[in-house]
Legacy VTK file of the C-alpha trace (Angstrom):
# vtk DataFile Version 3.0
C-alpha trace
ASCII
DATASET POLYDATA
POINTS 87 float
-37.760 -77.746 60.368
-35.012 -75.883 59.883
-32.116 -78.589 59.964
-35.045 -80.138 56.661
-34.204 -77.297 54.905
-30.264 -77.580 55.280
-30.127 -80.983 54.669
-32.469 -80.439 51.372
-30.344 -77.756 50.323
-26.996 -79.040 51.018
-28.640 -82.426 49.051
-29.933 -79.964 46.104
-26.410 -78.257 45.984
-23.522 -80.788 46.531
-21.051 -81.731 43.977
-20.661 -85.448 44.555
-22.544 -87.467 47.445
-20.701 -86.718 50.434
-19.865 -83.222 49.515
-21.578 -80.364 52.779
-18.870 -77.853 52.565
-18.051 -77.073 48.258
-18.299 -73.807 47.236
-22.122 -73.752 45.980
-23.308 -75.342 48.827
-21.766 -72.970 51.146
-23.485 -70.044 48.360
-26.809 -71.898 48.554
-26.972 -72.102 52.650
-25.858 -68.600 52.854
-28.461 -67.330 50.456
-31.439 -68.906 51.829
-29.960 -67.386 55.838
-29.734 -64.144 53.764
-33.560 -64.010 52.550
-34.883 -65.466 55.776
-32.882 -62.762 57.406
-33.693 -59.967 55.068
-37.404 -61.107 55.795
-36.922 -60.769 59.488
-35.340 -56.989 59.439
-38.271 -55.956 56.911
-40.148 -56.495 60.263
-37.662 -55.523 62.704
-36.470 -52.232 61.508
-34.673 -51.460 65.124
-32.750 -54.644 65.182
-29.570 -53.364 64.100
-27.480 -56.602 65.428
-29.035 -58.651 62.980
-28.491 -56.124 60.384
-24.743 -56.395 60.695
-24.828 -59.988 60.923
-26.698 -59.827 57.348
-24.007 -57.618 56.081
-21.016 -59.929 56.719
-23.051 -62.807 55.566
-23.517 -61.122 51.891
-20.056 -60.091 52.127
-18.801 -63.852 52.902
-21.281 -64.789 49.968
-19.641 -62.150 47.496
-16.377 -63.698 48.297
-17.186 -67.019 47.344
-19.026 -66.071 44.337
-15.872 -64.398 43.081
-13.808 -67.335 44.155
-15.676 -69.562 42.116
-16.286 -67.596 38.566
-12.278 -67.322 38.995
-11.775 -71.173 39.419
-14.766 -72.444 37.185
-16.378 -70.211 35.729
-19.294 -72.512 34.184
-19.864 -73.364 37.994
-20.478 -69.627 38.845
-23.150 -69.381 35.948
-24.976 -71.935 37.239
-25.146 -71.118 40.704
-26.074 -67.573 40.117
-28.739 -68.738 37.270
-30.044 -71.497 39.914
-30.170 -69.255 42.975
-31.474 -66.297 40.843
-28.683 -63.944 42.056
-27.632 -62.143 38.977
-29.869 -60.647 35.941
LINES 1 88
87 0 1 2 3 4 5 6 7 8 9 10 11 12 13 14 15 16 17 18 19 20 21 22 23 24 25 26 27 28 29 30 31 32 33 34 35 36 37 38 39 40 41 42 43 44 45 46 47 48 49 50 51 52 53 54 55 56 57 58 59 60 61 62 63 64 65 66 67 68 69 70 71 72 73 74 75 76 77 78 79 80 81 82 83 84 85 86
C-alpha cells in the first residue's frame, strides 16, 4: 500500500515523465513520511528514535524548500500552496 502511495505521489509531483528524484518530488515524499510520522509519535510519546528521525527529515525538507524558492521561485509557491506548507 505504501509503495501506491509513492508511486501516486511521485506521479502527482514530477516535472516531466520520467522525473522520481526533482526537487518537489523529493518535498512531496518527505512531507507525506513527515505527517505519517508526526501521526505515529502523537501515539508514541516515548519513542524518542523516531522523533529524531522526524527532525532531520523536516530539516532535509527545509533545505530543499530554500533551495528551490532560490532557483525558481514560482516553483516554491506552488509546492508550498499545493502541499499546504506555508500560510
Amino acid at each position: 500500500m505504501e509503495a501506491n502511495l509513492k508511486a501516486k505521489s511521485i506521479a502527482d509531483y514530477r516535472i516531466h515523465e520520467r522525473d522520481t528524484g526533482s526537487a518537489d518530488v523529493q518535498i512531496a515524499l518527505l512531507t507525506q513520511r513527515i505527517n505519517r510520522l508526526t501521526e505515529h509519535l502523537q501515539q508514541n510519546q516515548k519513542d524518542h528514535g523516531s522523533r529524531r528521525g522526524l527532525i532531520v527529515m523536516v530539516g532535509k525538507r527545509r533545505r530543499l524548500l530554500d533551495y528551490l524558492n532560490r532557483t525558481n521561485h514560482d516553483r516554491y509557491v506552488a509546492i508550498t500552496k499545493r502541499l499546504k506548507l506555508r500560510k
